[in-house]
C-alpha positions as CSV (number, residue, x, y, z in Angstrom):
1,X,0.0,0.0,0.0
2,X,1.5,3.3,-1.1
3,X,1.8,6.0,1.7
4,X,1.8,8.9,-0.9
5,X,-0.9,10.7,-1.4
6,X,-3.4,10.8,-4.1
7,X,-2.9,13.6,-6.6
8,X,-5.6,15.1,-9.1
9,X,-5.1,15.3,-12.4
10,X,-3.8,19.1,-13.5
11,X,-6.3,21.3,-15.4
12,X,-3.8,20.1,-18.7
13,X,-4.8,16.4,-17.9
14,X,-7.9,17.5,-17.7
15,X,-8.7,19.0,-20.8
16,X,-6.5,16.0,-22.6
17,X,-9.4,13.8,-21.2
18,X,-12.5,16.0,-22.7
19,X,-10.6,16.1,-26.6
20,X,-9.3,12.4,-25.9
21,X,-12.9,11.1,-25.2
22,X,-14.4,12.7,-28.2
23,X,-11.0,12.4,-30.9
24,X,-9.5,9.2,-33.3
25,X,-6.4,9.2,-32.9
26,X,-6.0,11.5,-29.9
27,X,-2.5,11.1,-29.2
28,X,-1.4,12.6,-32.6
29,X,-2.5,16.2,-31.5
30,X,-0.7,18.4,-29.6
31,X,-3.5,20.9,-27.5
32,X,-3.6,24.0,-27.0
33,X,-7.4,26.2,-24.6
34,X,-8.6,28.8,-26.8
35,X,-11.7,31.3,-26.2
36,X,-13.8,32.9,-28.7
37,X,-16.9,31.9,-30.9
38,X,-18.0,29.7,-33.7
39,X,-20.7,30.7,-36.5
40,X,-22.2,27.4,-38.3
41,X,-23.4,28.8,-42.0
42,X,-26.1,26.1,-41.7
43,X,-27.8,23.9,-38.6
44,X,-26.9,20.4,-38.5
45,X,-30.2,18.2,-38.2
46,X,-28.9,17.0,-34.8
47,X,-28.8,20.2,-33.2
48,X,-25.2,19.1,-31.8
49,X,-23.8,22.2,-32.8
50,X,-26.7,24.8,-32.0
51,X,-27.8,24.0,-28.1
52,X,-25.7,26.0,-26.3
53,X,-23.1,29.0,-26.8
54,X,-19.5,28.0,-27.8
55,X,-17.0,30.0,-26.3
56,X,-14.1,27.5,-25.0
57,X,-12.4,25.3,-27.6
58,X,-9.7,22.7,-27.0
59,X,-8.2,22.6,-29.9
60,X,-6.2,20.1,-31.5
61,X,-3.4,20.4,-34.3
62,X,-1.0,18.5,-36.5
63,X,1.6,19.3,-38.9
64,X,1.9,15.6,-40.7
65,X,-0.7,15.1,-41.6
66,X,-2.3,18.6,-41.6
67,X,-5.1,19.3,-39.7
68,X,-7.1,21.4,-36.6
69,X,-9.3,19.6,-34.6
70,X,-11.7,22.5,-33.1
71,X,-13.7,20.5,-29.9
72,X,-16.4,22.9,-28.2
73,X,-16.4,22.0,-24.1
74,X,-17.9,23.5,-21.1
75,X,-15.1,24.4,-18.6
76,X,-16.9,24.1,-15.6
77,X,-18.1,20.6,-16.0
78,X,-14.9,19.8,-18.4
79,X,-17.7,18.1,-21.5
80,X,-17.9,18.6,-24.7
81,X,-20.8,21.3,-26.0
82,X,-21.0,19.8,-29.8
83,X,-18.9,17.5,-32.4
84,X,-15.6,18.4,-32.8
85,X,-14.9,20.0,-36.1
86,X,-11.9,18.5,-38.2
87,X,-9.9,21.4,-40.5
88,X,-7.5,20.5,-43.2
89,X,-6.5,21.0,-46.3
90,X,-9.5,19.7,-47.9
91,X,-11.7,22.4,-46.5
92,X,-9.8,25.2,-44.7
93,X,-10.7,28.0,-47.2
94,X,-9.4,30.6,-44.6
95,X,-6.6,31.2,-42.5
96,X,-5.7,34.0,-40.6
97,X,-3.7,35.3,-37.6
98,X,-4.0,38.8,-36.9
99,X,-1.4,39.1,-34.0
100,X,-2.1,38.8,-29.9
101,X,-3.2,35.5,-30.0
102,X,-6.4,36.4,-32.5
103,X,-6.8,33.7,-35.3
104,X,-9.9,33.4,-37.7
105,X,-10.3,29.7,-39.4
106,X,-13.1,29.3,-42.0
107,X,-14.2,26.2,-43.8
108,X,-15.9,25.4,-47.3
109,X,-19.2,24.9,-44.9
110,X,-18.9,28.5,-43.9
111,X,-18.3,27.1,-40.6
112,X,-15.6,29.8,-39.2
113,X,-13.9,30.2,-35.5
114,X,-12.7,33.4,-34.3
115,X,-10.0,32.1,-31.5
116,X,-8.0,33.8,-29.4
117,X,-5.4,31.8,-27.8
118,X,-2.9,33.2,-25.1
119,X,0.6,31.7,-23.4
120,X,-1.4,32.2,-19.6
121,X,-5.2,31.8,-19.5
122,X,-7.1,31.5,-15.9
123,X,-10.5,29.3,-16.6
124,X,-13.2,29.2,-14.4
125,X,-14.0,25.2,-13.6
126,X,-15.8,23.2,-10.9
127,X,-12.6,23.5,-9.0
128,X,-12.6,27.0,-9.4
129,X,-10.6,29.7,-11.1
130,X,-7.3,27.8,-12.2
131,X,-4.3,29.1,-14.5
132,X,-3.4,27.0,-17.5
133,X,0.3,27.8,-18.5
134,X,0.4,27.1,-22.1
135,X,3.1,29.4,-23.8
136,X,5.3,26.6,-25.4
137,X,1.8,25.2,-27.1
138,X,0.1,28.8,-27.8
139,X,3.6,29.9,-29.6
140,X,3.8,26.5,-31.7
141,X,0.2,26.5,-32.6
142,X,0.4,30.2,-33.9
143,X,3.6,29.3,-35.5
144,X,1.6,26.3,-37.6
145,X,-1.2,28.7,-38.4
146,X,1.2,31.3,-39.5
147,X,2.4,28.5,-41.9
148,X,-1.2,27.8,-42.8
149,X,-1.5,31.3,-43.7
150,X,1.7,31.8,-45.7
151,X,1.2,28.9,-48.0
Protein backbone atom coordinates (compact mmCIF):
# COMPACT_ATOMS: atom_id res chain seq x y z
CA UNK A 1 0.00 0.00 0.00
CA UNK A 2 1.49 3.27 -1.06
CA UNK A 3 1.79 5.98 1.68
CA UNK A 4 1.75 8.86 -0.89
CA UNK A 5 -0.90 10.75 -1.42
CA UNK A 6 -3.36 10.76 -4.12
CA UNK A 7 -2.90 13.56 -6.59
CA UNK A 8 -5.63 15.05 -9.11
CA UNK A 9 -5.10 15.34 -12.38
CA UNK A 10 -3.85 19.13 -13.50
CA UNK A 11 -6.25 21.29 -15.40
CA UNK A 12 -3.82 20.08 -18.74
CA UNK A 13 -4.84 16.42 -17.87
CA UNK A 14 -7.89 17.47 -17.71
CA UNK A 15 -8.73 19.00 -20.83
CA UNK A 16 -6.48 15.95 -22.60
CA UNK A 17 -9.37 13.78 -21.20
CA UNK A 18 -12.52 16.01 -22.69
CA UNK A 19 -10.58 16.09 -26.62
CA UNK A 20 -9.31 12.37 -25.86
CA UNK A 21 -12.89 11.07 -25.24
CA UNK A 22 -14.39 12.67 -28.17
CA UNK A 23 -11.04 12.44 -30.87
CA UNK A 24 -9.51 9.18 -33.33
CA UNK A 25 -6.38 9.23 -32.93
CA UNK A 26 -6.04 11.50 -29.91
CA UNK A 27 -2.50 11.12 -29.19
CA UNK A 28 -1.40 12.57 -32.58
CA UNK A 29 -2.46 16.16 -31.55
CA UNK A 30 -0.71 18.36 -29.62
CA UNK A 31 -3.49 20.92 -27.47
CA UNK A 32 -3.55 24.03 -26.99
CA UNK A 33 -7.42 26.21 -24.65
CA UNK A 34 -8.64 28.76 -26.77
CA UNK A 35 -11.72 31.27 -26.16
CA UNK A 36 -13.81 32.93 -28.75
CA UNK A 37 -16.88 31.92 -30.92
CA UNK A 38 -17.99 29.74 -33.67
CA UNK A 39 -20.72 30.66 -36.47
CA UNK A 40 -22.20 27.44 -38.28
CA UNK A 41 -23.35 28.78 -41.96
CA UNK A 42 -26.15 26.06 -41.66
CA UNK A 43 -27.81 23.87 -38.57
CA UNK A 44 -26.92 20.36 -38.53
CA UNK A 45 -30.16 18.20 -38.20
CA UNK A 46 -28.88 16.99 -34.81
CA UNK A 47 -28.84 20.16 -33.19
CA UNK A 48 -25.18 19.09 -31.83
CA UNK A 49 -23.85 22.21 -32.78
CA UNK A 50 -26.66 24.81 -31.97
CA UNK A 51 -27.83 24.01 -28.14
CA UNK A 52 -25.68 26.05 -26.29
CA UNK A 53 -23.07 29.02 -26.82
CA UNK A 54 -19.50 28.05 -27.84
CA UNK A 55 -16.96 29.98 -26.31
CA UNK A 56 -14.10 27.45 -25.04
CA UNK A 57 -12.39 25.27 -27.56
CA UNK A 58 -9.67 22.69 -27.03
CA UNK A 59 -8.21 22.60 -29.93
CA UNK A 60 -6.21 20.14 -31.47
CA UNK A 61 -3.39 20.43 -34.31
CA UNK A 62 -0.97 18.51 -36.49
CA UNK A 63 1.55 19.34 -38.92
CA UNK A 64 1.93 15.61 -40.68
CA UNK A 65 -0.70 15.09 -41.64
CA UNK A 66 -2.30 18.62 -41.57
CA UNK A 67 -5.15 19.34 -39.73
CA UNK A 68 -7.07 21.36 -36.64
CA UNK A 69 -9.31 19.60 -34.63
CA UNK A 70 -11.70 22.52 -33.07
CA UNK A 71 -13.74 20.53 -29.92
CA UNK A 72 -16.39 22.92 -28.22
CA UNK A 73 -16.39 22.01 -24.12
CA UNK A 74 -17.92 23.51 -21.13
CA UNK A 75 -15.07 24.42 -18.57
CA UNK A 76 -16.91 24.10 -15.64
CA UNK A 77 -18.08 20.56 -15.97
CA UNK A 78 -14.91 19.84 -18.40
CA UNK A 79 -17.71 18.15 -21.55
CA UNK A 80 -17.95 18.63 -24.70
CA UNK A 81 -20.77 21.32 -25.99
CA UNK A 82 -20.96 19.83 -29.77
CA UNK A 83 -18.89 17.51 -32.35
CA UNK A 84 -15.60 18.42 -32.77
CA UNK A 85 -14.88 20.03 -36.09
CA UNK A 86 -11.91 18.48 -38.24
CA UNK A 87 -9.90 21.36 -40.47
CA UNK A 88 -7.49 20.51 -43.20
CA UNK A 89 -6.52 21.02 -46.35
CA UNK A 90 -9.47 19.65 -47.88
CA UNK A 91 -11.70 22.37 -46.45
CA UNK A 92 -9.82 25.20 -44.74
CA UNK A 93 -10.75 28.01 -47.20
CA UNK A 94 -9.41 30.62 -44.61
CA UNK A 95 -6.63 31.15 -42.46
CA UNK A 96 -5.66 34.01 -40.56
CA UNK A 97 -3.68 35.30 -37.63
CA UNK A 98 -3.98 38.85 -36.89
CA UNK A 99 -1.36 39.08 -33.97
CA UNK A 100 -2.15 38.78 -29.88
CA UNK A 101 -3.21 35.50 -29.98
CA UNK A 102 -6.38 36.42 -32.50
CA UNK A 103 -6.79 33.74 -35.33
CA UNK A 104 -9.86 33.39 -37.70
CA UNK A 105 -10.32 29.69 -39.37
CA UNK A 106 -13.12 29.30 -41.96
CA UNK A 107 -14.24 26.24 -43.85
CA UNK A 108 -15.94 25.38 -47.32
CA UNK A 109 -19.23 24.87 -44.92
CA UNK A 110 -18.87 28.52 -43.86
CA UNK A 111 -18.29 27.12 -40.60
CA UNK A 112 -15.61 29.78 -39.17
CA UNK A 113 -13.86 30.21 -35.50
CA UNK A 114 -12.69 33.37 -34.26
CA UNK A 115 -10.01 32.09 -31.48
CA UNK A 116 -7.97 33.76 -29.39
CA UNK A 117 -5.38 31.76 -27.84
CA UNK A 118 -2.86 33.22 -25.13
CA UNK A 119 0.58 31.71 -23.39
CA UNK A 120 -1.39 32.24 -19.56
CA UNK A 121 -5.24 31.83 -19.47
CA UNK A 122 -7.12 31.46 -15.85
CA UNK A 123 -10.53 29.26 -16.58
CA UNK A 124 -13.23 29.20 -14.42
CA UNK A 125 -13.97 25.18 -13.63
CA UNK A 126 -15.76 23.22 -10.93
CA UNK A 127 -12.57 23.46 -9.02
CA UNK A 128 -12.63 27.00 -9.42
CA UNK A 129 -10.60 29.73 -11.06
CA UNK A 130 -7.31 27.79 -12.16
CA UNK A 131 -4.32 29.13 -14.45
CA UNK A 132 -3.37 27.04 -17.53
CA UNK A 133 0.32 27.84 -18.48
CA UNK A 134 0.38 27.13 -22.12
CA UNK A 135 3.11 29.40 -23.78
CA UNK A 136 5.31 26.57 -25.43
CA UNK A 137 1.82 25.21 -27.12
CA UNK A 138 0.12 28.77 -27.77
CA UNK A 139 3.60 29.86 -29.57
CA UNK A 140 3.85 26.54 -31.67
CA UNK A 141 0.25 26.52 -32.61
CA UNK A 142 0.44 30.17 -33.92
CA UNK A 143 3.61 29.27 -35.53
CA UNK A 144 1.62 26.25 -37.61
CA UNK A 145 -1.17 28.75 -38.42
CA UNK A 146 1.25 31.31 -39.46
CA UNK A 147 2.43 28.54 -41.86
CA UNK A 148 -1.23 27.82 -42.81
CA UNK A 149 -1.49 31.32 -43.70
CA UNK A 150 1.75 31.81 -45.74
CA UNK A 151 1.23 28.93 -48.00
Amino acid sequence: MSSEPETSPTLAERLHTVFDSQVMNYGAYNLVYATGCATYASQPSDGEHHGVTQRHFIVGYRRYPSEIIVAPFDPAALASLGLPNAIDNTNLIDASSSGQGRLRLETTSRTAFDLKVLPLVEIETAYGAEVLEQEADSEDFLSYVRELVSV
